[in-house]
MIMI-374117 format. One record per residue: residue in one letter; x, y, z of N, C-alpha, C in turn. Coordinates in steps of 0.05 Angstrom, whole numbers, plus 5000, padded with zeros to 4 digits. Example, Ala and Ser with C-alpha at 12.3 -4.5 7.8 and 13.67 -1.06 7.14 Angstrom:
BEGIN
A526448865156524649105156526449345156S525749555142527349795143525850015157
//
This chain:
BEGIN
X795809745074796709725046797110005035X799210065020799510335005798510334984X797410684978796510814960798210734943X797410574917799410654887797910914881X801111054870799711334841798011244827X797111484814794711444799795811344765X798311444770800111324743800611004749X800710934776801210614778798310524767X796510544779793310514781792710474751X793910744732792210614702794110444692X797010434701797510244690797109934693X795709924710794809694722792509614714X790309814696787609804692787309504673X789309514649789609274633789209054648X791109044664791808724675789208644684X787408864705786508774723783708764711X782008784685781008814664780608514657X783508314653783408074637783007894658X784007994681783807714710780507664709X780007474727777507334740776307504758X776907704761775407794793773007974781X771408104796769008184795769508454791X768908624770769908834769767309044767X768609294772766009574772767009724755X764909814732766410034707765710214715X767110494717766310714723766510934699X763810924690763811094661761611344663X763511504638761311704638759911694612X757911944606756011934589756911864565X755211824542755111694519756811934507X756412334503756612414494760912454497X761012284519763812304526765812564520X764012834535766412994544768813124558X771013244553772113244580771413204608X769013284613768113214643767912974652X766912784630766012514639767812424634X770312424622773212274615774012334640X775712574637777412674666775812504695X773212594701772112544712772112214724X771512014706771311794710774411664716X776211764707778511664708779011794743X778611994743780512044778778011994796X775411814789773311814808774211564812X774711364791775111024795778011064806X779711164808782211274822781811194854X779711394859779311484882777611214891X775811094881774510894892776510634896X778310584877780710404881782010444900X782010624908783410764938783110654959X779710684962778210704985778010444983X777110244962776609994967779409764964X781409884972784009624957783309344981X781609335001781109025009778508964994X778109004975774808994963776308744945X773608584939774008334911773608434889X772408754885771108874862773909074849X774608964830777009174804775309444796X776209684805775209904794776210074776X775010024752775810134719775010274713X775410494702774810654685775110554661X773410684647772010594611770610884597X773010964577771811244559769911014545X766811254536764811064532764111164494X766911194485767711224460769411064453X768610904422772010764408773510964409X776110864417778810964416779611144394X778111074374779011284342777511494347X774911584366773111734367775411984390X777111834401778412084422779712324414X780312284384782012504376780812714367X778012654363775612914359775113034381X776212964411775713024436777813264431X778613494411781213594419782513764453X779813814464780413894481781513714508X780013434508781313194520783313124510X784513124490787413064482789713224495X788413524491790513604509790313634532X788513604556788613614578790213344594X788613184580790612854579792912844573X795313004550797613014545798613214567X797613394577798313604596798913414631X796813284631796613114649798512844661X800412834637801912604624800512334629X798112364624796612144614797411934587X798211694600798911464573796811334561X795711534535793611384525793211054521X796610904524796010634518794510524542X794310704566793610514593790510624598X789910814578786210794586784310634560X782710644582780710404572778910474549X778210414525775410594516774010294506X771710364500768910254503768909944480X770810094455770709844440772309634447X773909744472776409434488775309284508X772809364511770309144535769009004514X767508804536765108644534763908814560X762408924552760609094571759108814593X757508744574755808564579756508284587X758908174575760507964595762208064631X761208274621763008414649760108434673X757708454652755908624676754908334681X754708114660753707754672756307674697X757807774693760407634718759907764742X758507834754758307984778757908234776X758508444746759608674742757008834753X759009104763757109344776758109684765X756309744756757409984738756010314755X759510484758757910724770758110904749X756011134750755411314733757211584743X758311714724758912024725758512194701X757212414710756512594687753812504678X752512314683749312254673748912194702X746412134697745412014718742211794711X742411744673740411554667742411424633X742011124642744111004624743611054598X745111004582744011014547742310884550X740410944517738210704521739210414517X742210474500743210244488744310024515X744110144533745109934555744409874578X741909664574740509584595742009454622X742809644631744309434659743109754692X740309684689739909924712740209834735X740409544732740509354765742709284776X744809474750747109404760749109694763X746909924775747810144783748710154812X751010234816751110244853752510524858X753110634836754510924849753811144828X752111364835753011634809753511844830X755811964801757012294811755012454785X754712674802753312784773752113054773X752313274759751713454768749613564737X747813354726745813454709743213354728X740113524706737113484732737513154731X736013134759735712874774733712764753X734012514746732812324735730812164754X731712094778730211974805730111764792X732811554779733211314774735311244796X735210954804736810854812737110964844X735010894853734611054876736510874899X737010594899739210534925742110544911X742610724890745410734891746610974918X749710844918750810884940753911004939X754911174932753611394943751811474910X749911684920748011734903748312134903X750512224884751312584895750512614861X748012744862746812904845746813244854X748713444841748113624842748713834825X746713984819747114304798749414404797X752114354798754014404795755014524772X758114614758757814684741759214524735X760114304738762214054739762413824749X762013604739762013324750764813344767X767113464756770013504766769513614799X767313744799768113954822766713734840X764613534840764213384856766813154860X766913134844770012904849772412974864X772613264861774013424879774313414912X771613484906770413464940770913234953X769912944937770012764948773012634950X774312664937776512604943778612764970X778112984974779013204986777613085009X775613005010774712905044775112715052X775212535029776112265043779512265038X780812345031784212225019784612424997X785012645020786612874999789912844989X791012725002793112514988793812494961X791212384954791012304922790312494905X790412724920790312944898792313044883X794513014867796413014860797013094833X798813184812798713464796797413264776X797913034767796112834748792912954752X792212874775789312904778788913154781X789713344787789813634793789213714771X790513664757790313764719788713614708X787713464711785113404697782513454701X783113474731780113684744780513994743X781714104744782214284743781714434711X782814324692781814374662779214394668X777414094671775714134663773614294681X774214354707772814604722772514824698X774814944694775815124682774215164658X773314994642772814924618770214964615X768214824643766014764643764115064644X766515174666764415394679766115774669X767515664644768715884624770816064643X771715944654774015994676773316194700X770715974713769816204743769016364740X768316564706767116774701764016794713X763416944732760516914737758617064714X759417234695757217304682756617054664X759016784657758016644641755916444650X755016494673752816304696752416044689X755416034693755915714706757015574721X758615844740759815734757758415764790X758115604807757315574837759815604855X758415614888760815724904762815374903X761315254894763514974893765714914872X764015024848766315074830768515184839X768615424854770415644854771715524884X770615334899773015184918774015004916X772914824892774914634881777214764864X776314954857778615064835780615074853X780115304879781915384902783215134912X782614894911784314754928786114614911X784714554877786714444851789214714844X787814924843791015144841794015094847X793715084875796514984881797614714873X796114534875797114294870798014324834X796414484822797314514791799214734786X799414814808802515044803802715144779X800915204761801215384740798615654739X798715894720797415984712794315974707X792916044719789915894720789215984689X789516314679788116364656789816364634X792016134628793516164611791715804611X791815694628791515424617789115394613X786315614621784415624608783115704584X785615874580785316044546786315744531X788515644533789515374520787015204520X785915104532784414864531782515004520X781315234517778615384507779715294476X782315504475783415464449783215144427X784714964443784414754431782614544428X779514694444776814584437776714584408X777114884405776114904368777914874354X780414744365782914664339782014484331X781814464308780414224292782614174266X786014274265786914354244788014024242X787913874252789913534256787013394249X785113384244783113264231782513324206X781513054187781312994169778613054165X777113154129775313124121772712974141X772512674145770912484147770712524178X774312644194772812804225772012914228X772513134216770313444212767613374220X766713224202764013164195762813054220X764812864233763712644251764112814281X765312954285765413104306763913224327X761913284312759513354315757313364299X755913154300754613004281751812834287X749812974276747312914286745712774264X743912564266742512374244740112334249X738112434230734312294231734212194207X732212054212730211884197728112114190X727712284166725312454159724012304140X722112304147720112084115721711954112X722111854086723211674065727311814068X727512004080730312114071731712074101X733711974103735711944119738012264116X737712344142739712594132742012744155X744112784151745912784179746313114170X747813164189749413404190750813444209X753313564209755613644215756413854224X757013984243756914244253760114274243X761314324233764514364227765914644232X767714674242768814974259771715044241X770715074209772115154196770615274166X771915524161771315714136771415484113X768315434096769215284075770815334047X771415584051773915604031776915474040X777115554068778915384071778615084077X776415024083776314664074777014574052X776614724030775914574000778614573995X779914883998782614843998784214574011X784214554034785714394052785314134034X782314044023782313844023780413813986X782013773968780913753938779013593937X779313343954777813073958774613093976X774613303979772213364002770013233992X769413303969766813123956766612913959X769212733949769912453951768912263978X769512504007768812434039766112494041X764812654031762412704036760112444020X760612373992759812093988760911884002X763211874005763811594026761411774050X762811834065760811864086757611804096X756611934066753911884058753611574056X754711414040753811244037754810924057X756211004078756610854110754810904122X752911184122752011114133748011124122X747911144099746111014082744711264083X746211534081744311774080742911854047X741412004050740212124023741112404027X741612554047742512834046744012764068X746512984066749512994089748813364079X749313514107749713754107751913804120X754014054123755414054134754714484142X753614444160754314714183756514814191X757815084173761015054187761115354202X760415364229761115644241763515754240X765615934245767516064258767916404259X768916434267769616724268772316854254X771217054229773917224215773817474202X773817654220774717614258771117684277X770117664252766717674268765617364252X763917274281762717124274761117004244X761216814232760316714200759016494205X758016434190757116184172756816074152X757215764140757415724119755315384113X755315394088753415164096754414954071X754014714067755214494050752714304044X751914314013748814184020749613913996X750413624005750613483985748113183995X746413183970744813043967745312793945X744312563945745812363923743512433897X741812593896740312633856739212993863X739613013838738913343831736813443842X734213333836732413433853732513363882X732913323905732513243928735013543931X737713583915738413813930737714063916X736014043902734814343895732314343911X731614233911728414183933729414283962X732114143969733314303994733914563997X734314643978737414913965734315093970X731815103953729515283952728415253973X728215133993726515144013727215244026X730715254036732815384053732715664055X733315734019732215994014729516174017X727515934010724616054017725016094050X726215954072726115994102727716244107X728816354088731016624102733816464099X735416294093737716244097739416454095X738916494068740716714048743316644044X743316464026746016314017745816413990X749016403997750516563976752216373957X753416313939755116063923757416153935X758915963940760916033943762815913917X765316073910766415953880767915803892X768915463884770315343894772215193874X772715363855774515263835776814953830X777914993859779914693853779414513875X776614463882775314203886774714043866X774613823864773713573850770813423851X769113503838766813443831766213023854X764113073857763112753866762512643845X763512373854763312093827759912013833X758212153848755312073860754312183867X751712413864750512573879751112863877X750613033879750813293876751613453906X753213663904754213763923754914033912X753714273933754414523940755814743950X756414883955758115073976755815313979X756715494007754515684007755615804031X756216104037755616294058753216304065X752916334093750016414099749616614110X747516794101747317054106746117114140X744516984140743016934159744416694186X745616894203747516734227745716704244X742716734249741416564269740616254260X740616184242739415934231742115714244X741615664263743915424268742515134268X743914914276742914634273740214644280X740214654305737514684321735014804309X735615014287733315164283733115044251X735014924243735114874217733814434212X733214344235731914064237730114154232X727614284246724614294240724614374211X726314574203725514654173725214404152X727814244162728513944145726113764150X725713744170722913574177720713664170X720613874164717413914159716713894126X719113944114720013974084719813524082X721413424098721113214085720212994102X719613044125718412874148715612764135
//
């Protein structure tokens, strides 16, 4: 029986999705980045390959709703580069996970190697690719390639290259190949992340991608932090982290844009920051906005829904070293709910990470 392309293959993912037969999802981690997209798509490729007399349909499934991909900007364009037809991949809100895993279903892992907590199906592990530390779950999966890599891509590489180098072809080439590229800051060894496997999967994806290695790595670097085709309410969600402290529910937002020019772009910002707040039932929304002009900055966005809870924030910030500064934001539009701020931060070590314990200890 012949290989279909990998362009026949997703277009076929639909059909073979709705039939009766017993199917295997091949997904990656929850946090769904390039690695585990690219990744999962040319690994279930390759397993469709190897198994076309099998009873088992092998799918790939981004393990994000579909509206969540366009915050992926760097997957957007490696996938449009790729001529990937977004209508033929799968994402997470177009399953029944769980009608799939009661029908026979068998799910392989790439890019993790221990499931969300949200989805109990460990007995229904039979394959991980994966190059984060060993969990020492799922010990008779088959194959079972855990390794320190700097790329789930660069194992998928390999494996395909040994069994049916064939199917290595400029589709798949360019999607592994980005995300090599991506992962391990383009082969640079001072950025220590790349291994001698990285740097021979790259060697064998080069040719097949017939272009420029450090033009298409500056591009995809580049359009990680383009964030200019997202709205207010993506900003936010992009990167976007949520606790429960005491009594106060409180998110924040890492955003990779100068808030003068947010407010500008967007008069309504307040307006998204209460919607936002109140979907998802917060008492404080912060928004963290790094970038560089042309040296590194920071800026910070502190909107709480009553006066005291954001001055109680605003002084504590300050008592910790923040050193925020007002920023004047003249032709924004005040919130119909809650109080909201602007602020430079003087102090560029305080990032998310170092700025939770402060919030927790203040209101935990």
């Amino acid at each position: 029986m012949s290989t279909p392309s990998f362009q026949t293959y997703l277009a076929s993912c639909r059909d073979l999705l709705a039939d009766s037969s017993a199917k295997t999802i091949v997904i990656g981690n929850e946090a769904a980045d390039l690695d585990s997209m690219a990744s999962s798509l040319a690994y279930a490729y390759f397993l469709a390959s190897e198994n076309q007399q099998s009873d088992q349909h092998y799918i790939p499934v981004m393990p994000i709703p579909r509206a969540d991909f366009k915050l992926r900007t760097e997957a957007v364009y490696v996938f449009n580069k790729a001529g990937i037809n977004l209508k033929e991949v799968i994402f997470f809100d177009e399953i029944d996970l769980a009608a799939i895993m009661a029908a026979n279903g068998k799910l392989v892992l790439v890019d993790h190697n221990k499931l969300a907590v949200n989805l109990d199906f460990s007995e229904k592990v039979v394959a991980i690719l994966d190059h984060h530390v060993d969990e020492n779950l799922y010990q008779t999966a088959q194959p079972r390639i855990i390794e320190m890599v700097g790329s789930t891509a660069t194992l998928v590489s390999q494996e395909i290259n040994k069994n049916d180098s064939a199917l290595l072809d400029k589709k798949i080439a360019t999607l592994l190949l980005g995300t090599i590229l991506l992962d391990t800051v383009n082969l640079v060894p001072e950025a220590g992340r790349v291994t001698p496997a990285d740097n021979e999967a790259a060697q064998l994806l080069l040719p097949i991608f017939a272009a420029d290695q450090h033009h298409f790595f500056n591009t995809v670097q580049e359009e990680k932090f383009n964030v200019e085709s997202l709205s207010t309410t993506d900003l936010l969600r992009k990167d976007y982290k949520q606790w429960q402290l005491g009594e106060a529910a409180c998110g924040i937002g890492s955003v990779l844009m100068p808030v003068k020019k947010w407010t500008k772009r967007d008069p309504d910002l307040a307006k998204a920051f209460v919607d936002f707040a109140i979907e998802r039932g917060l008492e404080v929304l912060l928004a963290m906005n790094a970038y560089t002009d042309p040296d590194f900055k920071r800026d910070l966005v502190i909107y709480a829904t009553n006066q005291e809870m954001h001055d109680t924030l605003l002084n504590e910030m300050q008592a910790k070293g923040l050193e925020l500064n007002t920023i004047v934001t003249a032709e924004i539009n005040e919130p119909s709910f809650g109080i909201i701020s602007y602020y430079s931060q003087g102090n560029l070590a305080i990032s998310r990470k170092k700025l939770h314990p402060i919030l927790s200890d203040l209101l935990g």
